[in-house]
PLY file of the C-alpha trace (Angstrom):
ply
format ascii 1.0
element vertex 311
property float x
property float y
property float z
element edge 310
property int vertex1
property int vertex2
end_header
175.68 182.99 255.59
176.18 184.51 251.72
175.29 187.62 249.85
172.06 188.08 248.19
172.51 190.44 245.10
168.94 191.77 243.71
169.04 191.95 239.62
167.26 193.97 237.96
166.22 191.22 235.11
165.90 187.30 233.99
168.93 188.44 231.81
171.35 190.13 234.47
170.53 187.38 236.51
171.90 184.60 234.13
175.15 186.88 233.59
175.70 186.55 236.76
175.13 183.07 237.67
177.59 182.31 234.73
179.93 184.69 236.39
179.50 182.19 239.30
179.81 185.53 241.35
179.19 183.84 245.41
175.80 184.73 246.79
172.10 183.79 246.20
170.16 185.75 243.23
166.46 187.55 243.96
165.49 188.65 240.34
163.22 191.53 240.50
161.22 191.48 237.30
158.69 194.44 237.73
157.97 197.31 235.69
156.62 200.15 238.57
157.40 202.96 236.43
153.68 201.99 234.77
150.53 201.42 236.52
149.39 201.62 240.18
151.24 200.49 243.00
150.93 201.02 247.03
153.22 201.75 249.04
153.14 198.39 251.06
154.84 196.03 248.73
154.46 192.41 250.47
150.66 192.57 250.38
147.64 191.28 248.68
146.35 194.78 247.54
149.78 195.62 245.45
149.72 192.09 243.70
145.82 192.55 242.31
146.64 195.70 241.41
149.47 194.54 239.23
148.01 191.56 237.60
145.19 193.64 236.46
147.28 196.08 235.02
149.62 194.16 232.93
146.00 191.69 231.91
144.65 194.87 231.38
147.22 197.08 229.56
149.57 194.84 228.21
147.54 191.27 228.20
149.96 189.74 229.79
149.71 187.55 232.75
151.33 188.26 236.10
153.80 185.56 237.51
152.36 185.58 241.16
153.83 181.83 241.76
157.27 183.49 241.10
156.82 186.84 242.61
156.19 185.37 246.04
159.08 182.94 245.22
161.55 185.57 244.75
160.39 187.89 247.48
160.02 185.09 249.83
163.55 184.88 250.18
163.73 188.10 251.91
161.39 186.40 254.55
165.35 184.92 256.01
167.48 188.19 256.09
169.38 185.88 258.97
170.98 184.10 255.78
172.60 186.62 254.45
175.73 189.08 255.39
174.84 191.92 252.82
172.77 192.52 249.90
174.28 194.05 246.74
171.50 195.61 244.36
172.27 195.62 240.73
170.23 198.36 238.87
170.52 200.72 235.67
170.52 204.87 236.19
167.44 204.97 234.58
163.68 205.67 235.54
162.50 202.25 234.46
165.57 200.82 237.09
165.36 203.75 239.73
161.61 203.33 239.95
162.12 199.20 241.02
165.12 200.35 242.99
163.32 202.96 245.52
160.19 199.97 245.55
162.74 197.34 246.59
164.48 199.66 249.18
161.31 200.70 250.55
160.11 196.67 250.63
163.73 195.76 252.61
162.55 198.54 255.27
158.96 197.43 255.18
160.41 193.71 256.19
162.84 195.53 258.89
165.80 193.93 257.26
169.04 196.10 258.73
171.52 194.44 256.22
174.38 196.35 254.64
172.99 197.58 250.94
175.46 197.86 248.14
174.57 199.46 244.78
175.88 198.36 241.44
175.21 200.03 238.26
176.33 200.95 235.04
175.56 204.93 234.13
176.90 206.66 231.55
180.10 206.67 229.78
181.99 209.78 230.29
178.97 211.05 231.01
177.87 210.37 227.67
175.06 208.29 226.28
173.92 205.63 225.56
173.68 204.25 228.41
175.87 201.27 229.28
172.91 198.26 230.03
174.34 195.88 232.63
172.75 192.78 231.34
174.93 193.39 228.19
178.32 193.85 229.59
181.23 191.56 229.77
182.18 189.38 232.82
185.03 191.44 232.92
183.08 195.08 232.88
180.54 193.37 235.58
183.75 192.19 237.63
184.94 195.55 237.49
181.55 197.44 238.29
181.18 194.94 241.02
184.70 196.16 242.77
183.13 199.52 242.64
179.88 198.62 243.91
178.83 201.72 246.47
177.78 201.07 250.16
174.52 203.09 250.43
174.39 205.36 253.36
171.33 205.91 255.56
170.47 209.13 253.75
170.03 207.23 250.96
167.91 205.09 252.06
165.40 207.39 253.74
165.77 208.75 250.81
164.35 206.18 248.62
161.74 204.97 250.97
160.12 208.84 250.82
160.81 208.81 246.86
158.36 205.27 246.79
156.09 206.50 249.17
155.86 210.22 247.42
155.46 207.96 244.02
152.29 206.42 245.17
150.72 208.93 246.50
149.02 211.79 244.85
151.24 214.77 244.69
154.25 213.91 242.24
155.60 217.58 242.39
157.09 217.27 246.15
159.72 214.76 243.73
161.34 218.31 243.01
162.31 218.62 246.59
164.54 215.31 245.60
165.94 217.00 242.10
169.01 218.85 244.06
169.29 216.47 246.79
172.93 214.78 246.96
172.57 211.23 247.29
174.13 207.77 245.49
171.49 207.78 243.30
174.24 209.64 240.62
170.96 209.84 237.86
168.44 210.47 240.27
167.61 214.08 239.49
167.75 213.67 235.51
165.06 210.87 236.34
162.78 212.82 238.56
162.81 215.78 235.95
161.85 212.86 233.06
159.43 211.69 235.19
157.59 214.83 235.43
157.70 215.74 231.67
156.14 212.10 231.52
152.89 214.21 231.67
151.03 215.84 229.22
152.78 219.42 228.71
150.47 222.03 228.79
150.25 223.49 224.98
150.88 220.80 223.02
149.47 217.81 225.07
152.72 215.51 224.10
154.86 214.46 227.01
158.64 215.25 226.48
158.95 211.51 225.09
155.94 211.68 222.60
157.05 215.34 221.39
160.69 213.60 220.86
159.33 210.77 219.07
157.56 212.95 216.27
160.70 214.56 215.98
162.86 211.69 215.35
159.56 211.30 212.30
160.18 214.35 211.15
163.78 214.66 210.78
164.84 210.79 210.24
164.13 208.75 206.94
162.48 206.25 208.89
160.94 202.87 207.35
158.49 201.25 209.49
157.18 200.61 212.70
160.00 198.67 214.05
162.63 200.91 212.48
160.92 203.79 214.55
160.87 201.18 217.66
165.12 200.97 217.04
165.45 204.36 217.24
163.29 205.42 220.15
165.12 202.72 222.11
168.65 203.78 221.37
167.55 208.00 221.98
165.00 208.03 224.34
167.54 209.41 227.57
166.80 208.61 230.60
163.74 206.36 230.49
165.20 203.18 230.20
161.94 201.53 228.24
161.64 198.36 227.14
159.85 196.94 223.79
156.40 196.48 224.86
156.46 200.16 226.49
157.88 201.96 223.37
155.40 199.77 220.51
152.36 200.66 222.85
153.13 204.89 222.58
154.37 204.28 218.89
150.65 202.84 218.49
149.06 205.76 220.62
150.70 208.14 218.53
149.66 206.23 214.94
147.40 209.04 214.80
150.35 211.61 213.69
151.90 210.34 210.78
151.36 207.89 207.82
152.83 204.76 206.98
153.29 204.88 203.14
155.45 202.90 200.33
157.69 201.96 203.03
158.27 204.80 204.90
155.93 206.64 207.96
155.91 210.63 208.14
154.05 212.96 210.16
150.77 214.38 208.60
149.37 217.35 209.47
148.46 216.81 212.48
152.03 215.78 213.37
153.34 218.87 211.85
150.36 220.95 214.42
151.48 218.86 216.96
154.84 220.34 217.09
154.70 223.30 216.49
153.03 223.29 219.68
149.45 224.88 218.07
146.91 222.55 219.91
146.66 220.22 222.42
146.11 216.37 221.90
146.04 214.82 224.93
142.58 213.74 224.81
143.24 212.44 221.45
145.91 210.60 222.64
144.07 209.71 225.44
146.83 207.55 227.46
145.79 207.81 230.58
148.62 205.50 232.26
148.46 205.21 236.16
151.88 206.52 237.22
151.99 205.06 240.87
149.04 207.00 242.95
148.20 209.61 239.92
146.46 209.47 236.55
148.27 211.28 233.68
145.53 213.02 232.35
144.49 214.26 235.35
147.53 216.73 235.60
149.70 218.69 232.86
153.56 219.71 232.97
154.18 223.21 233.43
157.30 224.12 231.45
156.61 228.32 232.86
155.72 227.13 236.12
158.15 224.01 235.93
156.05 222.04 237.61
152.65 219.80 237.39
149.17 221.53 237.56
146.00 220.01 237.75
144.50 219.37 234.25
141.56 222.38 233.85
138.66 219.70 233.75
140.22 218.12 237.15
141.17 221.27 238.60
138.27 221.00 241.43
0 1
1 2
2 3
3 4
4 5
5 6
6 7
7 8
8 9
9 10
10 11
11 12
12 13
13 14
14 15
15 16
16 17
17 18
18 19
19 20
20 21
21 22
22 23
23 24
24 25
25 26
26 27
27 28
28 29
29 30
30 31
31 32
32 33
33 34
34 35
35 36
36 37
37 38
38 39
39 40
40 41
41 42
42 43
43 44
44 45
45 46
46 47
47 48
48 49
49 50
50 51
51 52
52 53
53 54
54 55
55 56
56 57
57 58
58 59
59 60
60 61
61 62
62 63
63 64
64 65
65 66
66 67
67 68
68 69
69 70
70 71
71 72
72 73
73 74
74 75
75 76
76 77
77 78
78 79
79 80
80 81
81 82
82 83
83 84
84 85
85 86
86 87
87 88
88 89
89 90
90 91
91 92
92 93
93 94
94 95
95 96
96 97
97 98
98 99
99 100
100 101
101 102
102 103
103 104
104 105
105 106
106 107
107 108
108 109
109 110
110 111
111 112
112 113
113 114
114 115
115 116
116 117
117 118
118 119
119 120
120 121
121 122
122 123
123 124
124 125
125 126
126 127
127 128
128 129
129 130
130 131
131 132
132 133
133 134
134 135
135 136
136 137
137 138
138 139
139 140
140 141
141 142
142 143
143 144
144 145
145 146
146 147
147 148
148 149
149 150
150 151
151 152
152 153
153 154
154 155
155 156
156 157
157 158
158 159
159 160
160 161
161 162
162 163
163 164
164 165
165 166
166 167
167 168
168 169
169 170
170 171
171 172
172 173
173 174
174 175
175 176
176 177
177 178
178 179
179 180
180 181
181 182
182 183
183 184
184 185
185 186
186 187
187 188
188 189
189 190
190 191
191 192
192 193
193 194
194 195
195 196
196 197
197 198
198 199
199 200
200 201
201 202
202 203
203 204
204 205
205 206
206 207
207 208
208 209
209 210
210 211
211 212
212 213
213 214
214 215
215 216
216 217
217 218
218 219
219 220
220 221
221 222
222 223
223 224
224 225
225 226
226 227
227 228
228 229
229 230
230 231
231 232
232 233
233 234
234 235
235 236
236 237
237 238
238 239
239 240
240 241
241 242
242 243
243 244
244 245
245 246
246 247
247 248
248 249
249 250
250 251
251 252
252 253
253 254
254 255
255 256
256 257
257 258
258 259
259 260
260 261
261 262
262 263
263 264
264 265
265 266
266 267
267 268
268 269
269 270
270 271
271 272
272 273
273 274
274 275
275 276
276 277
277 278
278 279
279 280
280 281
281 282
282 283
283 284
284 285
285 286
286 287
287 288
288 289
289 290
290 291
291 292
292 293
293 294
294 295
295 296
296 297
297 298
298 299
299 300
300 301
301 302
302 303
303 304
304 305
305 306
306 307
307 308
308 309
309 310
């Protein structure tokens, strides 16, 4: 009998096997805040539908062998005493963490659940990353780890199952709900704004990044990648994520003698004069829902149905 802890990354999970903390290590290495996903996790349907996303999107290959390796384990909850779940307060890490919630109650495994995760400072950003803490700030985080209650778990299982289905705006019925989850709401309100805002066609994220353009002496490509990754909030992106919308938005500025800036399209763009979303044209599956097929509200605070969807 030992604990199973569930890392959210190749990286965490090495920190912690050098931490030689007891306990076996599932390493979840998904990225569900992208592309479709069902709502049964353990199943033929959800892995097709993953390796043709990231072949398709990304070009990368999906690890099936080691999926089923990692998940497998959960196929012998009788091994175990507890499982301690080591996630970020992002939507990249909450995303993954409502999936594997919902895949532990899919499996009827009744095992004590323990969150671990890092949050803000002070309630300041930047976020503190877990896989780049010190054994001794992990030791510490792990004392504190928080015993989720039943609530929470329903909870999560209705956030997954709301996620791939095809009405995103009964999230906001999660925004003011008390729970754990301590960044939960900030993520569900991100979420939404991950969709194409009504006037201007940018989601929050894109409109941000033309910002930082605009008002930061910025040198290339990969000094634009640096910044987005240190001030994008609560999105919790990797690299591959933030170079693919840095290359959907190429059509906004200019790269010149060492140095990109918005043209004047960029300049339209904010200003909020026209819409560009089928310029853009990133139609990313978000769970059970295409972007372009809905637009953020900011008067109605809410998602609509995009005009050429609306029937």
């Amino acid at each position: 009998m030992s604990i199973l802890h569930i890392t959210n990354g190749g990286r965490l999970t090495k920190n912690l096997v050098e931490l030689d903390i007891p306990g076996e290590i599932l390493t979840w290495d998904e990225m569900l805040c992208e592309g479709p996903t069902t709502e049964i996790i353990d199943s033929e349907s959800f892995l097709n539908q993953r390796k043709t996303f990231f072949s398709t999107v990304y070009g990368l290959e999906f690890d099936a062998e080691k999926y089923y390796a990692d998940i497998n384990k959960l196929n012998t909850p009788e091994n175990y005493t507890e499982i301690i779940l080591w996630f970020e307060q992002d939507l990249f890490c909450y995303i993954n963490l409502i999936a594997v919630i919902s895949l532990l109650q899919e499996k009827k495994i009744a095992l004590p659940l323990y969150l671990v995760s890092s949050g803000k400072d002070n309630g300041h950003a930047p976020f503190k990353v877990l896989d780049e803490l010190s054994q001794t700030q992990l030791l510490k985080l792990y004392d504190k780890k928080i015993q989720l209650t039943a609530a929470d778990i329903d909870t999560a299982v209705t956030l997954w199952r709301t996620y791939c289905g095809k009405d995103h705006n009964l999230l906001k019925l999660y925004i003011k709900k008390t729970s754990s989850f301590l960044y939960l709401s900030n993520c569900l309100k991100a979420h939404l704004e991950r969709f194409p805002e009504t006037k201007s066609g940018l989601s929050v994220l894109e409109f941000n990044i033309l910002k930082i353009i605009k008002e930061s002496d910025i040198k290339s490509k990969h000094h634009l990648l640096g910044y987005i990754l240190n001030y994008q909030g609560f999105y919790g992106f990797g690299t591959i994520q933030i170079n693919r919308l840095i290359e959907e938005l190429a059509l906004f500025f200019d790269e010149d003698d060492g140095r990109i800036q918005l043209n004047r399209k960029g300049h339209v763009a904010l200003l909020n004069q026209s819409s560009f979303a089928s310029e853009i044209n990133n139609n990313m599956t978000y769970g059970g829902v295409y972007r372009l097929d809905y637009q953020f509200s900011k008067q109605q605070n809410k998602l609509i149905k995009t005009p050429t969807n609306a029937n």
